[in-house]
N, C-alpha and C positions, 0 to 999 in steps of 0.2 A: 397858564393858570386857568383863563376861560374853560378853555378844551378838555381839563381834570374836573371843572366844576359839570359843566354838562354831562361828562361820563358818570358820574357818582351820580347825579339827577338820573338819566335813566336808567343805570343799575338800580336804583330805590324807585324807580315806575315800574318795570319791569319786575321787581321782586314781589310788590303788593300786588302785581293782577299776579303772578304765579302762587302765592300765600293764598288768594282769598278762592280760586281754579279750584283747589285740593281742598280747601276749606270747606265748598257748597256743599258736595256728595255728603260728609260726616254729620249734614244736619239735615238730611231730605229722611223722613220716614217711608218707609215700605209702605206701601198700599195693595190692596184684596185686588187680585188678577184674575182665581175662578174657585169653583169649592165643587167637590161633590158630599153631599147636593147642591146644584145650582141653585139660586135663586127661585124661588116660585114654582120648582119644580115638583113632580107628582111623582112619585115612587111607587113601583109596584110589585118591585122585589130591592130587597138592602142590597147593597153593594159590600165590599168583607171590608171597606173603611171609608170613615166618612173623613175626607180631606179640606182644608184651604191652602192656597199656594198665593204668596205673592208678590212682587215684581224684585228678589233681592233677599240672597242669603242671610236668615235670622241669626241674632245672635244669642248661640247656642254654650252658656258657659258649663260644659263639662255634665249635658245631658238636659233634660226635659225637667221641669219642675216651677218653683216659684216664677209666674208672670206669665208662664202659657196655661192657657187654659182653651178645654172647648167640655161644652155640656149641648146636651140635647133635655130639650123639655116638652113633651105632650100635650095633646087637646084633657087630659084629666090632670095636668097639674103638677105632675111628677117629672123625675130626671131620671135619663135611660142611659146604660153604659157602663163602664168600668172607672173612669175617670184617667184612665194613663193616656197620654198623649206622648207622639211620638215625634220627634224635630228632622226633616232630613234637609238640608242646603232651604230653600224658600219655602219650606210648606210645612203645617202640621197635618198628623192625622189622629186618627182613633178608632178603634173597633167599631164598626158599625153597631145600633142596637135598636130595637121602636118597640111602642108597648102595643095599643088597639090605633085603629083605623080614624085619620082626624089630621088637625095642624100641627106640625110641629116648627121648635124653631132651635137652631145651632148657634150657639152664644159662641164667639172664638175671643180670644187674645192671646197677642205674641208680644215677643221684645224684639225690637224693630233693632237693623243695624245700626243705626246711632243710639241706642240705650234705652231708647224711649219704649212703654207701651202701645201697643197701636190695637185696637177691638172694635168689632162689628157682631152684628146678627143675619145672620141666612133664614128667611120664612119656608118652608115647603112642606108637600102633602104626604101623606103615608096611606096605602089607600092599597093593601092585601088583597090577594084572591080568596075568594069566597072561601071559607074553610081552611084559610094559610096559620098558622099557630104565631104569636109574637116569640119574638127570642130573647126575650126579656123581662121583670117584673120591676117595675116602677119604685121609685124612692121619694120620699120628701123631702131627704138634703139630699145638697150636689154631694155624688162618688167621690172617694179619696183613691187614689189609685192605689190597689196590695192592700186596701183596707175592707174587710167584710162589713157592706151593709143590707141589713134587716131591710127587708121591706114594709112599707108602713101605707096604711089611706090612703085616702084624696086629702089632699088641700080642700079648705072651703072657700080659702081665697089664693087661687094657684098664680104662681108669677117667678119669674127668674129675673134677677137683678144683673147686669151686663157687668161684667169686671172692668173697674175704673171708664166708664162711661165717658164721663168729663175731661180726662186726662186729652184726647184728639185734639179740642176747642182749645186747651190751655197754649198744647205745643204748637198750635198754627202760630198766634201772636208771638211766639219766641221768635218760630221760622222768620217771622214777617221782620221782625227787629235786627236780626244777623243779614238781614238779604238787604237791608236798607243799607244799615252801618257799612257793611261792604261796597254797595251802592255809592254811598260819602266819600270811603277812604281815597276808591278810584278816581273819582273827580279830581278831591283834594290835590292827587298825583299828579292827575293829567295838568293842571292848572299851575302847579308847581314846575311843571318839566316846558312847558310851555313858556313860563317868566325866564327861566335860566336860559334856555335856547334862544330868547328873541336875540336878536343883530344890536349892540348900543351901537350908539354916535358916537362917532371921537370927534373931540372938539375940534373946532377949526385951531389953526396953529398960528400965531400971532407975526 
């Protein structure tokens, strides 16, 4: 009866670290590996697409659309591009596009393989040869993709709002909760399989 109780104790230690093993991966979100344009980088010719790649196949349900996003915004205020984005295993991309010579910055978000959104911004330069023509004319709302937009002003007060900003900070505290409770269950395990395996005394015999 001993020797059935300790087997079932470590079939059930053994089963929660292999549960919780599998468990991790499904709640780590994807993080930014590289983009072109890099970071801080200075451009002097477009590249035929502006990419981010990162560390872990997006999940991509049945094409590009709702929760990816990338825009490109100019030193005048405006967004440059088509607005389609394109999904291949870990990366998005998008037609390259830049209006006049100045800062620009690459808004991105994906949907991370665990379901979550994950979004950042790339800062870099646009910075043509003297007499190079832009390949594109500027808008005041972000591009729909397959949708024709007008081109319109400047902004007077020019700014791009980063898609779900706050959503990274929410899902760290989740992570941080699931990695704990994991954390618990084990012990609880180990502390269990430890009480069933000690040696008892048999009483002395009269």
């Amino acid at each position: 009866m001993r020797n059935l109780t300790r087997q079932i104790a470590l079939a059930g230690f053994v089963a929660t670290v292999a549960v919780l093993a599998a468990a991790s991966p499904a709640f780590a979100h994807n993080f930014y590996l590289s983009s072109t344009p890099s970071e801080n980088e200075v451009l002097t010719t477009l590249p035929d697409e502006f990419i981010v790649t990162t560390n872990d196949n997006l999940l991509d349900l049945g094409g590009a659309g709702g929760g990816f996003v990338m825009q490109v915004v100019g030193p005048d205020g405006l967004y440059y591009g088509d607005g389609c984005v394109t999904v291949s295993g870990p990366s998005v991309s998008m037609t390259a596009a830049a209006g006049p010579a100045g800062d620009y910055t690459l808004t991105w978000q994906v949907i991370s393989a665990d379901g979550h959104t994950v979004s950042g911004e790339i800062p870099y330069s646009w910075e043509p040869a003297a007499g190079a023509e832009t390949s594109t004319v500027g808008t005041m709302s972000p591009p729909v993709c397959g949708e024709a937009t007008e081109p319109e002003p400047a902004a007077s007060e020019p700014g791009v709002t980063p898609p779900d900003a706050g959503g990274a900070a929410d899902d760290s505290v989740t992570n941080a909760l699931w990695i704990g409770g994991g954390v618990l269950a084990v012990a609880i395990a180990v502390v269990a399989t430890l009480l069933l395996l000690r040696p008892r005394k048999t009483p002395p015999t009269q």
